[in-house]
C-alpha positions as CSV (number, residue, x, y, z in Angstrom):
1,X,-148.0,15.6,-63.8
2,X,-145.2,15.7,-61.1
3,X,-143.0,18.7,-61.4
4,X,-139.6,17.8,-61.8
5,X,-137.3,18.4,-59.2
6,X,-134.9,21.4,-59.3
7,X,-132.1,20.0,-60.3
8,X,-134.1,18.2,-63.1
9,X,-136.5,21.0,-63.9
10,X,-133.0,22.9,-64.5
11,X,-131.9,20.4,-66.6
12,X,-134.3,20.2,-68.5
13,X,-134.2,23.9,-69.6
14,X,-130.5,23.7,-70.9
15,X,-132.0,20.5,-73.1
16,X,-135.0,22.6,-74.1
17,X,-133.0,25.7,-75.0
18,X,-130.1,23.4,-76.7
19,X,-132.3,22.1,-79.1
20,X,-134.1,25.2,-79.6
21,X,-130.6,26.8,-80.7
22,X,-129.8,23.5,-82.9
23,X,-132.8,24.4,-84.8
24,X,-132.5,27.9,-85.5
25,X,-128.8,28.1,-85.6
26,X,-127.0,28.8,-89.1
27,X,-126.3,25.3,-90.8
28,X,-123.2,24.7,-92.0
29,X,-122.9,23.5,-95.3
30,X,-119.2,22.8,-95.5
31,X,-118.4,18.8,-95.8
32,X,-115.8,16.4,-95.1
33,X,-113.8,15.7,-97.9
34,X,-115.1,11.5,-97.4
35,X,-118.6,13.3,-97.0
36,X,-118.3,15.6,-100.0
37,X,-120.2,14.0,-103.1
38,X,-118.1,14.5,-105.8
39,X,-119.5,13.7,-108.9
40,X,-122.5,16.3,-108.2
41,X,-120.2,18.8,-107.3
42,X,-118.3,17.8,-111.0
43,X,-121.2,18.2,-112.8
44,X,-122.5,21.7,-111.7
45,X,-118.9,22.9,-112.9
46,X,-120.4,22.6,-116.5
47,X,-123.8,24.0,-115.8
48,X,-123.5,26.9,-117.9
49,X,-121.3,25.4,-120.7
50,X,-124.4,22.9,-120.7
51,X,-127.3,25.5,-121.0
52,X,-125.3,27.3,-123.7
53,X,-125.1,24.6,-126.2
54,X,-128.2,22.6,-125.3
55,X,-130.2,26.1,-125.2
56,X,-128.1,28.9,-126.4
57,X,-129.8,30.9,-130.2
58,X,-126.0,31.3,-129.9
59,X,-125.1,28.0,-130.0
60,X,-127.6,27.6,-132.5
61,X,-126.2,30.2,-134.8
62,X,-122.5,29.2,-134.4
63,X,-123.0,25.5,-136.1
64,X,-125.2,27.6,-139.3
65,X,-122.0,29.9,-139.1
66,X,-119.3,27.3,-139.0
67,X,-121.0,25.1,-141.6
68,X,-121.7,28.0,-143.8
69,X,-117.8,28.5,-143.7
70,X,-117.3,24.8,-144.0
71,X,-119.3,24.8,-147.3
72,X,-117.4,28.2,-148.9
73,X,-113.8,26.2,-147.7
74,X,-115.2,23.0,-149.6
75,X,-115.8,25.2,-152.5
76,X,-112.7,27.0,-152.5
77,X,-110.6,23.4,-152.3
78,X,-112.3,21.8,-155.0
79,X,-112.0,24.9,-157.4
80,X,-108.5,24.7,-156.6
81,X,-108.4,20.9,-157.7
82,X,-110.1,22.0,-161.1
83,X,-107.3,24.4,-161.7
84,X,-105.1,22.1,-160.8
85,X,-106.0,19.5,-163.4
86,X,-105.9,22.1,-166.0
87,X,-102.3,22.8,-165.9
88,X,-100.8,19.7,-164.1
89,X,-99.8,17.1,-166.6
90,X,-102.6,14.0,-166.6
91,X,-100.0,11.4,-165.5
92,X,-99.0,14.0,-162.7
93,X,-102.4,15.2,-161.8
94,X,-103.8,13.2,-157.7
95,X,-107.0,12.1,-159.6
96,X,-108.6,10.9,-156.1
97,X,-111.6,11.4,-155.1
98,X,-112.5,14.0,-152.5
99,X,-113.3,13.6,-149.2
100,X,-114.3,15.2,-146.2
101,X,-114.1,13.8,-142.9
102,X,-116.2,14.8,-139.7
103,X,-116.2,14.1,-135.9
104,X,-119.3,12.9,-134.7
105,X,-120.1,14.2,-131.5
106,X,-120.7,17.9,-131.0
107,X,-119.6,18.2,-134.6
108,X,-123.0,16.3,-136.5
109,X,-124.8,14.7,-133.5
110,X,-125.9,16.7,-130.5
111,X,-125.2,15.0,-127.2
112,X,-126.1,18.0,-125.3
113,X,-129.3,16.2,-123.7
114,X,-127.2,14.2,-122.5
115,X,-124.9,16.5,-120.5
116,X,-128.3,17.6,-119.3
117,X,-129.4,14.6,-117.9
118,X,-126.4,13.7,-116.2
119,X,-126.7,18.0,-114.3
120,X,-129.8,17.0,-113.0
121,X,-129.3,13.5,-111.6
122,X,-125.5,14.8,-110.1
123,X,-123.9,12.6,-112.4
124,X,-120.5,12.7,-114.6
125,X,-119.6,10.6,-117.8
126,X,-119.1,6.9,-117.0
127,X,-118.6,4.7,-119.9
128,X,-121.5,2.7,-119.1
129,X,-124.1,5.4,-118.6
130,X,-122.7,7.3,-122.1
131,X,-123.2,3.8,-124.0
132,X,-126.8,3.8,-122.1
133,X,-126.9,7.3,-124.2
134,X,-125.6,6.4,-127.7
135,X,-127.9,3.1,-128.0
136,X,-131.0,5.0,-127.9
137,X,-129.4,6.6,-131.4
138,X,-131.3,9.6,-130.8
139,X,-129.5,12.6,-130.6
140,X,-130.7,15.0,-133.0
141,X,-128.2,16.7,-135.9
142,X,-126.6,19.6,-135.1
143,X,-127.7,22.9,-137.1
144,X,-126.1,23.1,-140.8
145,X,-124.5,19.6,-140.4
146,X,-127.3,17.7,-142.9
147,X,-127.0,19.9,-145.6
148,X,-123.5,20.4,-145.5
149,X,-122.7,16.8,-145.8
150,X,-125.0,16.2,-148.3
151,X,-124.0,19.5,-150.1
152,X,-120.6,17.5,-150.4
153,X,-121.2,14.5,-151.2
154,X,-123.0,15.8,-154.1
155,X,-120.1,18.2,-155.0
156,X,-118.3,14.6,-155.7
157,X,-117.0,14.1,-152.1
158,X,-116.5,11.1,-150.2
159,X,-117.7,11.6,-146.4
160,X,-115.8,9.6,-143.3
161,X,-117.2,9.8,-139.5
162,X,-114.3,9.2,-137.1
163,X,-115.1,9.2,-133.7
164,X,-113.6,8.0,-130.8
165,X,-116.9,6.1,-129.9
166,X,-115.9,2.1,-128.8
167,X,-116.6,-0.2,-131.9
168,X,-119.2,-2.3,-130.1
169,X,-121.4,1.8,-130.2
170,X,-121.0,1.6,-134.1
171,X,-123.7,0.1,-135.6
172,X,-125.7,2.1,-132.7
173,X,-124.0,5.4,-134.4
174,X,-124.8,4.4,-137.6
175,X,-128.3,3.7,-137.1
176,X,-128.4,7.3,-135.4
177,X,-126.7,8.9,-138.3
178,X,-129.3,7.2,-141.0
179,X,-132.3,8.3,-139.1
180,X,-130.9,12.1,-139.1
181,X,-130.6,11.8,-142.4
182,X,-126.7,12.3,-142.7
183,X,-125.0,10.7,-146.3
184,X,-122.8,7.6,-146.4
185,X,-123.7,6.6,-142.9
186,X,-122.5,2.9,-143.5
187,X,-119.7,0.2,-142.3
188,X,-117.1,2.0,-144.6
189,X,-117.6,5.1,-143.6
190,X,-118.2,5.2,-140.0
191,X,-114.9,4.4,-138.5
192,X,-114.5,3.7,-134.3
193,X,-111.9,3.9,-132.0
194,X,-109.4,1.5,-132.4
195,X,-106.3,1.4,-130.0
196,X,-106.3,4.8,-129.1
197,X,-108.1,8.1,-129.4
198,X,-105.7,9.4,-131.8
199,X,-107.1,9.6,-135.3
200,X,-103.8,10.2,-137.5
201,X,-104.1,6.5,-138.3
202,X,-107.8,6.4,-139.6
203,X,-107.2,9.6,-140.9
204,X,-104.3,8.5,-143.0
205,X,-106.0,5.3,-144.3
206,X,-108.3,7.7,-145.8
207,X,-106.0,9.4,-147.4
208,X,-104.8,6.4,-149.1
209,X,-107.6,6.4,-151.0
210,X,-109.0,10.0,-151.5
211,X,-108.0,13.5,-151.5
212,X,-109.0,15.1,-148.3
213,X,-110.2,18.4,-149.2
214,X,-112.0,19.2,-145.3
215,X,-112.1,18.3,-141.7
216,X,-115.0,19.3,-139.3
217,X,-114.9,18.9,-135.8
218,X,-115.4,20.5,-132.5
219,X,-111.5,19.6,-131.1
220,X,-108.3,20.5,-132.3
221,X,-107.2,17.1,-132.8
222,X,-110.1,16.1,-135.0
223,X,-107.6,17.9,-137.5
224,X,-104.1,16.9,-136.2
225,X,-102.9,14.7,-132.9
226,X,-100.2,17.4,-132.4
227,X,-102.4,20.0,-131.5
228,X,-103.5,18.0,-128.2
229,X,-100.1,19.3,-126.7
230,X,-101.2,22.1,-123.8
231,X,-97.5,22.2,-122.3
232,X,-96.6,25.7,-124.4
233,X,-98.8,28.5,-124.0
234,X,-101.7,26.1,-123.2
235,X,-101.6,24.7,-126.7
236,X,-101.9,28.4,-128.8
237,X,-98.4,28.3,-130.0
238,X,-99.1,25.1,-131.9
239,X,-102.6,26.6,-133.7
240,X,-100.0,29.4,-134.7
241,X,-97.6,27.2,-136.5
242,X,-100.2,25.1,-137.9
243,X,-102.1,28.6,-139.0
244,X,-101.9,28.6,-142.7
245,X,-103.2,24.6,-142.7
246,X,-105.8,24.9,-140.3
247,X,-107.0,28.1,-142.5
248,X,-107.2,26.3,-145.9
249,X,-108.7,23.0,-144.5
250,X,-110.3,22.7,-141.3
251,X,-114.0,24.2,-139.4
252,X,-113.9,24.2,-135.6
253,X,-117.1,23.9,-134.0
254,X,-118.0,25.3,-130.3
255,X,-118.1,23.0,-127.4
256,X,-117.9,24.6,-124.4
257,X,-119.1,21.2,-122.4
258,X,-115.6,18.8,-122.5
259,X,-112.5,18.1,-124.3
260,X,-108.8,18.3,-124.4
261,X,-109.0,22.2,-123.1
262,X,-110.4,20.7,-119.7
263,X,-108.6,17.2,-119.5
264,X,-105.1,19.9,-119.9
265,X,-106.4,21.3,-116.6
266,X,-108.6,19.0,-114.9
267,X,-106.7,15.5,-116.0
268,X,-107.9,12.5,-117.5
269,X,-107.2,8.8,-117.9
270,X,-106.5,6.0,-115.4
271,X,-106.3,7.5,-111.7
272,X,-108.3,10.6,-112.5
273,X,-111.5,10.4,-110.3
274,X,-114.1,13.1,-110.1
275,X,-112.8,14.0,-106.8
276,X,-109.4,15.1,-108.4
277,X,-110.7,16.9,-111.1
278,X,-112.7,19.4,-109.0
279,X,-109.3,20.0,-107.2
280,X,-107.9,20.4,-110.4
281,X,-110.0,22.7,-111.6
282,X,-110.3,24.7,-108.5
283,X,-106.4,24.7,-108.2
284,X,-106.2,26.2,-111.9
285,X,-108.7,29.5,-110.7
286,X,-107.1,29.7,-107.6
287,X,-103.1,30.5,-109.4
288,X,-104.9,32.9,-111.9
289,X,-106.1,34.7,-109.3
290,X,-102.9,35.4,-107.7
């Protein structure tokens, strides 16, 4: 082969050595923000919410707990009915039947394989990919959630689903619900979204009907639309004023994976992309730790 001249031969050298330093140089493994993929970086926020609840003997042990609560508050309510009839006039006496009313997910279905797909492909909630999810109709019932339900309904109570799930997932919920073996998994009782994700309307057309003696769910506003309000306090000083009522009739479940705690700091709703929610969130650590 022809030696390169010295010029060339020189030349060559600084390419040689260049690339040798590309290779073994430190690799940086900051982004652009047009380069940064934000929907992976979303979902990693909730890896160990995730693992908790899809793996946790904690997890496990805190739906037993809360519906071994649930079932003492039911017991407690209806007693207080039966008194109630005994010293309350017949013509004055709310002769309704009972009811209990549950969310659906996180509170009797587990979507927690679910979150767990979505951590391992880099994805975040879409509409389309969650309906992908709730037509299979297999999620499995959370711990204590069967029994409970059917422990009621045997006590004499009605039992109502409401869940912000579209209408066009219902039947898909229902046929879930029927195969875990839940009670009064029909038309009636499973009730959809309807204009908004507030449930004081479904809630109160119950109540039309029935005495509502429980409510089960793993948000706040599964038990009253005011309690969605994060501006004072981040939302405590309405649990406070709502104490004695949320005592008496209402079981909060763990859900460490979404819900109106995050959308208060990470925003939700039209305009909120993945992109802004990881600022969000990374804005909120960054003013606590001042």
């Amino acid at each position: 082969m022809k030696r390169p001249t010295t010029s060339r031969y020189a030349a060559l050298i600084l390419f040689v050595a260049g690339a040798l330093a590309a290779c073994t140089a430190p690799r940086t493994t900051t982004a652009t923000a047009s380069q940064r993929d934000w929907s992976r970086e979303l979902s990693q926020h909730g890896t160990d919410a995730v693992l908790w609840q899809n793996a946790g003997a904690e997890a496990y042990r805190c739906y037993q707990q809360g519906y071994e609560l649930a079932e003492m508050k039911l017991d407690a309510n209806l007693e207080g009915i039966a008194e109630e009839k005994d010293v309350v006039p017949a013509a004055e006496f709310d002769a309704r039947q009972p009811a209990v009313i549950v969310d659906v997910d996180e509170t009797v279905l587990d979507n927690s394989p679910f979150e767990v797909e979505g951590i391992a492909q880099g994805l975040t909630y879409t509409p389309a990919r969650w309906k992908e999810w709730t037509k299979r109709a297999s999620a499995g019932a959370l711990p204590g959630s069967v029994d409970f339900l059917k422990y009621a309904a045997d006590k004499g109570c009605a039992v109502y689903y409401i869940t912000n799930r579209d209408a066009d997932e219902k039947q898909w919920t229902i046929d879930n619900l029927v195969r875990a073996g839940f009670p009064m998994a029909d038309a009636e009782h499973v009730m959809t979204r309807e204009d908004s994700s507030d449930k004081t309307a479904r809630r109160g057309r119950v109540a039309t009907k029935h005495r509502v003696v429980l409510l089960v769910g793993d948000q706040l506003t599964d038990f009253d639309e005011r309690l969605k309000d994060r501006t004072t306090d981040r939302g405590r000083a309405s649990v406070d004023a709502m104490a004695d009522t949320l005592m008496q009739y209402f079981v909060l479940l763990p859900n460490p994976m979404y819900g109106v705690w995050r959308d208060a700091i990470s925003g939700s709703g039209k305009g909120v992309t993945d992109s802004s929610k990881v600022e969000g969130v990374n804005g909120f650590f960054k003013q606590q730790a001042r």
